[in-house]
C-alpha positions in Angstrom: 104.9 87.6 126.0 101.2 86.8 126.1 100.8 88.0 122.5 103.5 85.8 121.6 102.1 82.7 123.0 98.8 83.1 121.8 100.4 83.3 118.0 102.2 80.6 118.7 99.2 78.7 119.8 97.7 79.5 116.7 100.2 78.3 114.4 100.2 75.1 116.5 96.2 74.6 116.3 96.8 75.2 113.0 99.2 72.8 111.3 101.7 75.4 110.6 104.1 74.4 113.4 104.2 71.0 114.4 103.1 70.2 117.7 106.4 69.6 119.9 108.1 72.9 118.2 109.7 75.8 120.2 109.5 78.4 117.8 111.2 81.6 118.7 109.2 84.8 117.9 111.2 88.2 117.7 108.9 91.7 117.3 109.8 93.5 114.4 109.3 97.9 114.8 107.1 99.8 113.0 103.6 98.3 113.7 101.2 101.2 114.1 98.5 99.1 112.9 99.8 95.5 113.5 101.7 92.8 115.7 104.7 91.6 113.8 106.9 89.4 113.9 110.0 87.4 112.7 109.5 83.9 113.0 112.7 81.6 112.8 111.9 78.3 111.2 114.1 75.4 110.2 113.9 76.2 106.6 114.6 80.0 107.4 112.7 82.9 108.8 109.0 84.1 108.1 107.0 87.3 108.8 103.8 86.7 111.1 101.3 89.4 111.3 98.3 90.0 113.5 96.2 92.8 113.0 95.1 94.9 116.3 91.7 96.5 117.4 93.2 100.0 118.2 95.4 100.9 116.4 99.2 102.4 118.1 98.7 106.3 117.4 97.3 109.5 120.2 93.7 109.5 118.7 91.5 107.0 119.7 91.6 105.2 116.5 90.0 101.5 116.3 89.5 99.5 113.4 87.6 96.0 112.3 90.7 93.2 112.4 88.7 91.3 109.9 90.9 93.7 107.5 93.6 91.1 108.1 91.8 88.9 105.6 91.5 91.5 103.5 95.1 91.9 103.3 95.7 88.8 102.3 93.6 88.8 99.7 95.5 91.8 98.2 98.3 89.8 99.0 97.6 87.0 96.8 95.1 89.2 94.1 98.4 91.7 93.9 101.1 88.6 93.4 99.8 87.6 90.7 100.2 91.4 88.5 103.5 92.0 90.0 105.1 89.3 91.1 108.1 89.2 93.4 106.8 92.8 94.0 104.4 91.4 97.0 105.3 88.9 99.5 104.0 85.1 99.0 101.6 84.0 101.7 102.1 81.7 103.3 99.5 80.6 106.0 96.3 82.2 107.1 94.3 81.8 110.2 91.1 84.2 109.7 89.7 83.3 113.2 92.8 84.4 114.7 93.3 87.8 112.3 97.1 86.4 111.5 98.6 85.2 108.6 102.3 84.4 107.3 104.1 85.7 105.0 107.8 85.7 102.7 110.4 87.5 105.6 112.8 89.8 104.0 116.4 90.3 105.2 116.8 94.2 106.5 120.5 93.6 105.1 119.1 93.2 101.7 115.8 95.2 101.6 116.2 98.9 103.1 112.8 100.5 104.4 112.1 103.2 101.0 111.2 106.0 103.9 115.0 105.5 106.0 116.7 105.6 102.6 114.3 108.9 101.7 115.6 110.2 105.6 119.0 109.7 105.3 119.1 111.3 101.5 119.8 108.5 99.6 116.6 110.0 96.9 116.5 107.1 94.2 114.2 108.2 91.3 114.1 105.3 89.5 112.8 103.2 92.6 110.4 106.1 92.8 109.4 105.5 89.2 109.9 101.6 89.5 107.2 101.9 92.6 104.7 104.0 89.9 105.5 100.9 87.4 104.3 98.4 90.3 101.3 100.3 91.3 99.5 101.0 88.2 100.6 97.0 87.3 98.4 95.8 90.0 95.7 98.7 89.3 95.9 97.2 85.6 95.6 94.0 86.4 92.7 94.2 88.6 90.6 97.1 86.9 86.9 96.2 85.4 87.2 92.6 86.9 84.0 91.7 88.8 85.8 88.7 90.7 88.4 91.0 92.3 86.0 93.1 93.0 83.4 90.7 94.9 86.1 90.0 96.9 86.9 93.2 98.4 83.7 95.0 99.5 85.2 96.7 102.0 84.3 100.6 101.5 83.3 100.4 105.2 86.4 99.7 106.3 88.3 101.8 103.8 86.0 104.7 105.7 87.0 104.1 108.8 91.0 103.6 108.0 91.3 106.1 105.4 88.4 108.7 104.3 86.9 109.0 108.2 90.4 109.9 109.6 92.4 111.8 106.6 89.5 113.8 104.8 86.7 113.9 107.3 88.6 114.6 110.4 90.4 117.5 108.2 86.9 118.9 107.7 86.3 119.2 111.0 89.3 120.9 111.8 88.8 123.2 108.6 85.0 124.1 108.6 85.6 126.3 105.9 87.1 123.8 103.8 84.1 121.3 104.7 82.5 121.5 101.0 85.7 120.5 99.3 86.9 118.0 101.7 83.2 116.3 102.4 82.7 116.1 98.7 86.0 114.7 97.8 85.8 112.1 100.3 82.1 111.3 98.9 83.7 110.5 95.5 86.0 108.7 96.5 83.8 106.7 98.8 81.5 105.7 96.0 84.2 105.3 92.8 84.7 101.3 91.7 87.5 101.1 89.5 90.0 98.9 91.2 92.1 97.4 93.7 93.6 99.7 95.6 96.0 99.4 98.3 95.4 102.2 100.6 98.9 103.2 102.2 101.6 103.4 99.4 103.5 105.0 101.7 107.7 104.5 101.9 107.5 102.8 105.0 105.6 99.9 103.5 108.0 99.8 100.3 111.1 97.8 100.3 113.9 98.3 98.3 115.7 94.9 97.7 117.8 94.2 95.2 115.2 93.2 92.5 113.6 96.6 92.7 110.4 97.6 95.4 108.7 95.3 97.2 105.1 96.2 98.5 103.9 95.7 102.0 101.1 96.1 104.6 97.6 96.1 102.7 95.5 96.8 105.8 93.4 99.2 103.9 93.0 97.1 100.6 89.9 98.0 98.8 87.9 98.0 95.3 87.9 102.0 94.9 89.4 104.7 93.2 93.2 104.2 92.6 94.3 107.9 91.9 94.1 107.1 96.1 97.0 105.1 95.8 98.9 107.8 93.7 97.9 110.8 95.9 99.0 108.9 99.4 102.6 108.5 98.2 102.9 111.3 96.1 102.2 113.6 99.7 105.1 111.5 101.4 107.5 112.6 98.7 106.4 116.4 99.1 106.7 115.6 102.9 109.8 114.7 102.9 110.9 118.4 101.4 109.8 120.5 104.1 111.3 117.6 106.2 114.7 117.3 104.8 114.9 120.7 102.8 119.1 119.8 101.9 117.4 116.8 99.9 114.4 119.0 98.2 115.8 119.0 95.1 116.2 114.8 94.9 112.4 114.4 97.0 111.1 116.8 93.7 112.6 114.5 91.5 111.1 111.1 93.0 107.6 112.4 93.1 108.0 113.4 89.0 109.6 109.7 88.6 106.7 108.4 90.5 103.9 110.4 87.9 105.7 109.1 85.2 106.5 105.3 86.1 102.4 105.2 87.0 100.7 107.4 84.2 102.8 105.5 81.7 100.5 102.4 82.5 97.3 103.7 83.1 95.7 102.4 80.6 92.0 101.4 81.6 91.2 105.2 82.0 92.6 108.4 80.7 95.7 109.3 82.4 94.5 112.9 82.3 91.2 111.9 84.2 92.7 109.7 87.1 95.7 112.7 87.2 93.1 115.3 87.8 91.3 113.2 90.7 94.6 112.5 92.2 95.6 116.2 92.3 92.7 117.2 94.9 93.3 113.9 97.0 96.9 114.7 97.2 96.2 118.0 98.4 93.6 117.5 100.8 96.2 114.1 102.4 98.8 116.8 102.7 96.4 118.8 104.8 95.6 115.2 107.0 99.2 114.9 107.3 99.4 117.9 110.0 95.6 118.1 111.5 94.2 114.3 110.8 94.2 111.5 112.9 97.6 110.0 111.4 100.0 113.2 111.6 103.6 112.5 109.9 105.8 111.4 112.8 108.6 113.4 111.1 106.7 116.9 111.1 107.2 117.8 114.3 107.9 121.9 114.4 105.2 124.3 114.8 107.1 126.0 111.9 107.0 122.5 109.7 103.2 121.9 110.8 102.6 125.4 109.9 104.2 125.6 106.4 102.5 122.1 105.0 98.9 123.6 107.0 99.0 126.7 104.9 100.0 125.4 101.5 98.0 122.5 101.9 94.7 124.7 102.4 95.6 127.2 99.6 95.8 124.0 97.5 92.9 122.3 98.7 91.1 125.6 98.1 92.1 126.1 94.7 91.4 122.4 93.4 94.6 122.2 91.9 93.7 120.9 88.7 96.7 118.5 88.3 100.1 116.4 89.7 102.6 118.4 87.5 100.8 121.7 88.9 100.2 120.9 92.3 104.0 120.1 92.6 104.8 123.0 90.9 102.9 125.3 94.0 104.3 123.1 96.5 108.1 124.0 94.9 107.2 127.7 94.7 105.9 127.8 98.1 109.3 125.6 99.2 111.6 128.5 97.8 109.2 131.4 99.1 109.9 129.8 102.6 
């Protein structure tokens, strides 16, 4: 309640809702990261979002909530490569870390990770979501006015490399080198916008194709990131949901294609082989980083993606096609 009144408030102070309104505020699931909302309005409901300090996970994991600007940023930088593809905002108050954005009916626009869980595996939204991706990365790559606007490697440390590929080297000392130097790379690599969590539980599928959510992490990086983060939730979801192996396989090769077909301000090959190791090493955070799958949840599960992930991590997998091709072997070995 007091979270709702102080957004309210906001919205008030700042011309968004007029001053004698009673708006009604409902709490949407899923925020690990964020407050958010559906907000009714006479013209139809809106999505309100306000980032928190400490974020909703076991570890002790805080973050700056200035990234909510940052967000919108992406947001409106990301809009304008692939259009209906990211939500419109609509209203942003920086002081408050909030913004508004375009609301999207669940009745329309399925959550891409409960399709994925209850085996309705569409490849060509996988490869659709590829298309989207490398769009924006496209779009943005080279461009010293995106990039101006989104120094924000320190944040992109402490919500992506510090947690996944740090904390992993921690837990793996003898996969320190690897892990260290990997996140090091990827630390100092300017190429493009990047989103930070492709991940199906930000990804909509509405009836115009995928729609892209939640750019907490948004950065001007390395987007074989982007790439590697998504690609590890399809391979996830095979040791998940091993009935649906088969389908989860056949996303993650939809997904390669629909994004190396428009890579085109770098060699495919190149960004392919820095996305390999990436992919690897976020399967191995997936189990013993800061942000474990929720889904993974037997020792026998944790176990399976723990060993293949260090064997793969290990052996540098030199590409996508081949570090998929380990991950099915191991699957069938199992």
């Amino acid at each position: 309640m007091e979270a709702t009144q102080e957004i309210v408030e906001a919205l008030r102070a700042g011309g968004f809702l007029p001053p004698g309104a009673e708006p009604r505020l409902r709490p949407l699931a899923g925020g690990v990261s964020s407050d958010v909302f559906r907000l009714d309005l006479p013209d139809g409901p809106v999505c309100v979002k306000r980032a928190l300090a400490k974020l909703r996970v076991a570890a002790d994991w805080r973050a700056p909530v200035e990234r909510s600007h940052y967000e919108v940023e992406w947001l409106k930088a990301a809009r304008a490569f692939a259009g209906e593809a990211v939500p419109q905002v609509l209203y942003e108050d920086e002081a408050a870390n909030l913004f508004v954005m375009s609301f999207y009916d669940p009745a329309t626009h399925s959550v891409w990770k409960s399709d994925l869980a209850a085996g309705r595996v569409d490849a060509g939204l996988a490869g659709a979501v590829g298309w989207m991706v490398a769009a924006i990365h496209a779009g943005a790559a080279g461009d010293p006015a995106v990039a101006a606007r989104f120094r924000t490697t320190g944040m992109f440390e402490d919500l992506r490399l510090a947690p996944f590929l740090r904390r992993c080297a921690e837990v793996h000392p003898d996969l320190s080198g690897r892990l260290v130097a990997l996140a090091d790379r990827t630390a100092a690599a300017r190429i493009t916008l990047v989103h930070g969590d492709v991940s199906p539980k930000n990804i909509l599928h509405g009836p115009h194709g995928p729609v892209l959510l939640d750019a907490e992490c948004a950065w001007y990086g390395d987007p074989a990131f982007d790439l590697a983060f998504c690609s590890a939730h399809l391979l996830l979801k095979a040791v998940w949901k091993p009935a649906h192996r088969a389908a989860y396989l056949g996303a993650y090769d939809a997904l390669q294609r629909g994004y190396l077909a428009g890579v085109d301000w770098e060699s495919p090959g190149a960004l392919d082989a820095r996305a390999a190791p990436l992919t690897a090493a976020i399967l191995l955070a997936r189990v013993d980083g800061k942000s474990p799958a929720d889904y993974l949840q037997t020792p026998e599960d944790k176990g399976f993606v723990r060993g293949v992930a260090r064997r793969l991590v290990a052996q540098e997998t030199p590409s996508m096609a081949a570090l998929a091709g380990a991950w099915k072997e191991a699957l069938e070995a199992r």
